[in-house]
C-alpha positions in Angstrom: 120.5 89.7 86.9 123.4 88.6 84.7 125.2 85.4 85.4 128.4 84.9 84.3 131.1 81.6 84.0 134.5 82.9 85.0 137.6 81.3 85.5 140.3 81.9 88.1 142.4 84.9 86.3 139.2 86.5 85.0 137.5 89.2 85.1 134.5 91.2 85.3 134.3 95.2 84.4 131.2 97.0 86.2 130.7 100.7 85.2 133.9 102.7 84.3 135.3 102.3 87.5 135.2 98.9 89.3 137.2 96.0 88.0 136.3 92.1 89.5 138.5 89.5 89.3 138.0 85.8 90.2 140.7 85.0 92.3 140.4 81.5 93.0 138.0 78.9 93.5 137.9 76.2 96.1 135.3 73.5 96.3 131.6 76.4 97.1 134.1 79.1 97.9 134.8 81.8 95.2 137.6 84.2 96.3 137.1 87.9 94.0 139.6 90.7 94.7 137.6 93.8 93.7 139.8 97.0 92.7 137.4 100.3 93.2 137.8 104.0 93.4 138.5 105.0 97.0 135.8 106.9 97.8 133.6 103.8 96.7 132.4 101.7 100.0 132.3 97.8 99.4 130.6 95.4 101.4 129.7 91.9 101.7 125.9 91.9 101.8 125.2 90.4 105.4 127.8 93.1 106.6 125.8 96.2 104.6 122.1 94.7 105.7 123.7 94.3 109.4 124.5 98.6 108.9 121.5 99.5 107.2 119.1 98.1 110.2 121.1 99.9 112.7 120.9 102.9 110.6 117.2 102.4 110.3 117.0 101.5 114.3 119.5 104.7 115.0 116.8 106.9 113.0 113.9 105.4 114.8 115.4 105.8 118.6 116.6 109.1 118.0 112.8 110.2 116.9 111.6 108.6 119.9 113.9 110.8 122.0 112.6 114.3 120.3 110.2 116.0 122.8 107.2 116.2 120.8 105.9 119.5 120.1 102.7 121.1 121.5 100.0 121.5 119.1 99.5 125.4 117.9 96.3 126.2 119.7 97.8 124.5 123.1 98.0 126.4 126.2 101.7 125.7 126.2 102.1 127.3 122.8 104.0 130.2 121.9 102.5 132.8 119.0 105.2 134.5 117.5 104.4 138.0 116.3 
């Protein structure tokens, strides 16, 4: 991890493509403006671990809800010739 001092004005390069800059601090509070490509997504991290469990949760239901195949030697098995 890399820790960096900044000052209000500042700013921080990541990659070719995503420029941070420390927009001002108050008291605990750091406000950042964050100037991206696009097509890049951005979140704060409780918002993206919120997305990615009902991603994960979606994905689970959803194989729940798939009838579940007979097994190949099953009476209710098709041979296809």
């Amino acid at each position: 991890m890399l820790i960096l001092a900044r000052r209000p004005g500042e700013r921080v390069v990541i990659g070719e493509d995503v420029l941070v800059t420390v927009m001002e601090i108050n008291g605990q509070t750091v406000r950042l403006g964050i100037a991206a490509p696009e097509g890049l997504q951005i979140y704060r991290e409780e918002i993206w671990l919120a997305v990615k469990e009902e991603n994960r949760a979606a994905a689970e239901a959803a194989a729940d809800a798939l009838p579940s195949a007979p097994a190949p030697d099953s009476p209710g098995a098709q041979r296809l010739s």
